[in-house]
C-alpha positions in Angstrom: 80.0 103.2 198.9 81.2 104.7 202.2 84.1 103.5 204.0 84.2 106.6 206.2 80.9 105.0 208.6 79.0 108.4 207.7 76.8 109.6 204.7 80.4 110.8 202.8 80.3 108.5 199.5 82.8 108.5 196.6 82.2 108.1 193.0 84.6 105.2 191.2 85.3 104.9 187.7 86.3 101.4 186.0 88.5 102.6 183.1 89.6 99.2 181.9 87.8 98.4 179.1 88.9 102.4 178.0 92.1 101.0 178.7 91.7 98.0 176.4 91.1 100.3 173.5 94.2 102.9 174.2 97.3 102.8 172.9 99.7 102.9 176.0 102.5 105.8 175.4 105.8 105.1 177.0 107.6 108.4 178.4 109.5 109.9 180.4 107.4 112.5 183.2 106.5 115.5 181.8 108.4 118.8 183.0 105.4 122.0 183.3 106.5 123.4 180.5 103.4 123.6 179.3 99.6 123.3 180.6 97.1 121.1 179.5 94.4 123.0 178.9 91.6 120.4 180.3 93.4 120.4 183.8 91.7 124.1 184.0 88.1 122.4 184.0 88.4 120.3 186.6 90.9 121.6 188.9 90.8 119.0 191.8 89.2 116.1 189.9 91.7 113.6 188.6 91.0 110.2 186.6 92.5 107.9 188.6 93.5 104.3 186.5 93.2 105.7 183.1 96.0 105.2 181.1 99.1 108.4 181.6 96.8 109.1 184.8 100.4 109.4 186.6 101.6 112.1 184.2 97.8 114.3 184.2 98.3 114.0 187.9 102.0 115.2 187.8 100.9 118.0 185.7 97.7 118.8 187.8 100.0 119.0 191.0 102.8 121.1 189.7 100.0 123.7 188.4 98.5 124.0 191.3 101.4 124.4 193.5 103.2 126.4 190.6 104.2 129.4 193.0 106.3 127.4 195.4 108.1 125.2 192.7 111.6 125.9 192.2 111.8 128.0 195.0 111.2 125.6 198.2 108.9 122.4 196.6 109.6 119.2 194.5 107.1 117.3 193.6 106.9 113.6 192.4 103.3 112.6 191.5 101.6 112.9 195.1 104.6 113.2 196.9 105.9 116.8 198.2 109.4 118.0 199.8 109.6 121.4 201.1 113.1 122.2 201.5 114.7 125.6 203.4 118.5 126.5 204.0 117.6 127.6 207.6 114.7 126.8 210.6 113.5 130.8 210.0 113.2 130.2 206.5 111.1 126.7 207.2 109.4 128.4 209.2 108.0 131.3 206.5 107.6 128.4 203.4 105.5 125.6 205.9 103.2 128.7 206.5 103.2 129.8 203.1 102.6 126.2 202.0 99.6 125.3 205.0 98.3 128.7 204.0 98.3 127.5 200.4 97.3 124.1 200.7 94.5 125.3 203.2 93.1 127.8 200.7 93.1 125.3 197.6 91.0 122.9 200.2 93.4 120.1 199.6 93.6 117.1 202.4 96.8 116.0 203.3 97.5 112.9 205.5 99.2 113.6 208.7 100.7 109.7 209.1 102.1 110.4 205.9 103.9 113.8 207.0 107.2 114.3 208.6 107.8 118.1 209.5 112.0 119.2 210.3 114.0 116.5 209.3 117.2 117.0 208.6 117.3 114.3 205.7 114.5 112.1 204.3 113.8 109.1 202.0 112.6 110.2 199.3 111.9 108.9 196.0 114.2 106.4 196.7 117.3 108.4 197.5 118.1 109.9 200.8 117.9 114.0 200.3 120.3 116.3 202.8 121.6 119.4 203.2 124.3 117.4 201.5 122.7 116.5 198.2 121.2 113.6 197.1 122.3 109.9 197.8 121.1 106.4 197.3 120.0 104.2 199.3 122.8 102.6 201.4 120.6 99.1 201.4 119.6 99.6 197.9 123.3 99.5 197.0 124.1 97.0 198.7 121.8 94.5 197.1 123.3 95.4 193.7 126.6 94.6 194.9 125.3 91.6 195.7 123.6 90.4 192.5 125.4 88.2 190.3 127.1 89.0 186.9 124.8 89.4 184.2 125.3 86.1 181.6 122.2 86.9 179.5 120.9 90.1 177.5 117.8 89.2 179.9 119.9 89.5 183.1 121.6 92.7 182.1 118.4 94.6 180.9 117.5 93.2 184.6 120.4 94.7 186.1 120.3 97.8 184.3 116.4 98.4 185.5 117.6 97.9 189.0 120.1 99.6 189.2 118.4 103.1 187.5 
C-alpha cells in the first residue's frame, strides 16, 4: 500500500505467528565483535518485528558505518551522534559521513537531525563536551518516588532508575 500518494509501495511482513513459535532470548546489545554472516546478503534489508530484530539491526548499522565508529560515530539502533573536538574537525567527519551515507544510498530524516549542537539528548542522557549526564528531570522524578516497601517496588525502582 502507498502512503507516499505516488506509485512507491512497500512490502510488510507479519512475523507474529513466527514469533509465537520463537523462543525469546534476553540480552544485553551485542558489541561488533563479530559479523553475522547473513547481514552480507541483504545489506539494506532488515526484518522489522521479528524477534532480536533490534539487535540484527544494531549489528547491520554498526557494519555498515564500521569506518567512522570509534573514531567520530555512536550508534544506538537507528540513532547516530557524530561527535568532533573542534568546528574544522566537524566540518571534515559531516562530509565524510554525508559522503558515506550518500554513497550507501541511505535516507535520513531531516526533522529528525540536529547539525552543531553543543550538547544533545541522547539516549536518554544529555552528551557534552563535558561527558555524559542524566537527565536533570529524569532525576528528579526518582527523587521523588517513594521508598520501595515491596520486592515488587524495588525491582520497579531499580528498572527506573537504570
Amino acid at each position: 500500500m502507498s502512503d507516499q500518494g505516488d506509485d512507491a509501495f512497500r512490502q510488510t511482513c507479519d512475523y507474529r505467528l513466527v514469533n509465537d513459535l520463537i523462543e525469546v532470548l534476553i540480552s544485553t546489545m551485542l558489541h561488533m565483535s563479530t559479523l553475522l554472516e547473513h547481514t552480507r546478503e541483504t545489506p539494506r534489508g532488515v526484518p522489522q518485528g521479528c524477534c532480536d530484530a533490534a539487535v540484527h539491526f544494531q549489528q547491520t548499522m554498526e557494519h555498515w558505518f564500521e569506518s567512522l565508529l570509534d573514531h567520530s560515530l555512536v550508534i544506538w539502533i537507528d540513532d547516530l551522534v557524530l561527535v568532533a573536538v573542534d568546528i574544522d574537525t566537524d566540518v571534515t567527519e559531516l562530509e565524510r559521513f554525508f559522503d558515506f551515507v550518500a554513497s550507501c544510498g541511505f535516507v535520513l530524516s531531516a526533522k529528525k537531525s540536529c547539525l552543531y549542537r553543543q550538547s544533545v539528548k541522547w539516549c536518554e542522557r544529555i552528551i557534552s563536551k563535558d561527558g555524559v549526564a542524566h537527565v536533570p528531570a529524569y532525576i528528579d522524578t526518582l527523587r521523588e518516588m517513594p521508598c520501595p516497601a515491596t520486592a515488587g517496588e524495588l525491582r520497579q525502582f531499580l528498572c527506573a532508575a537504570t
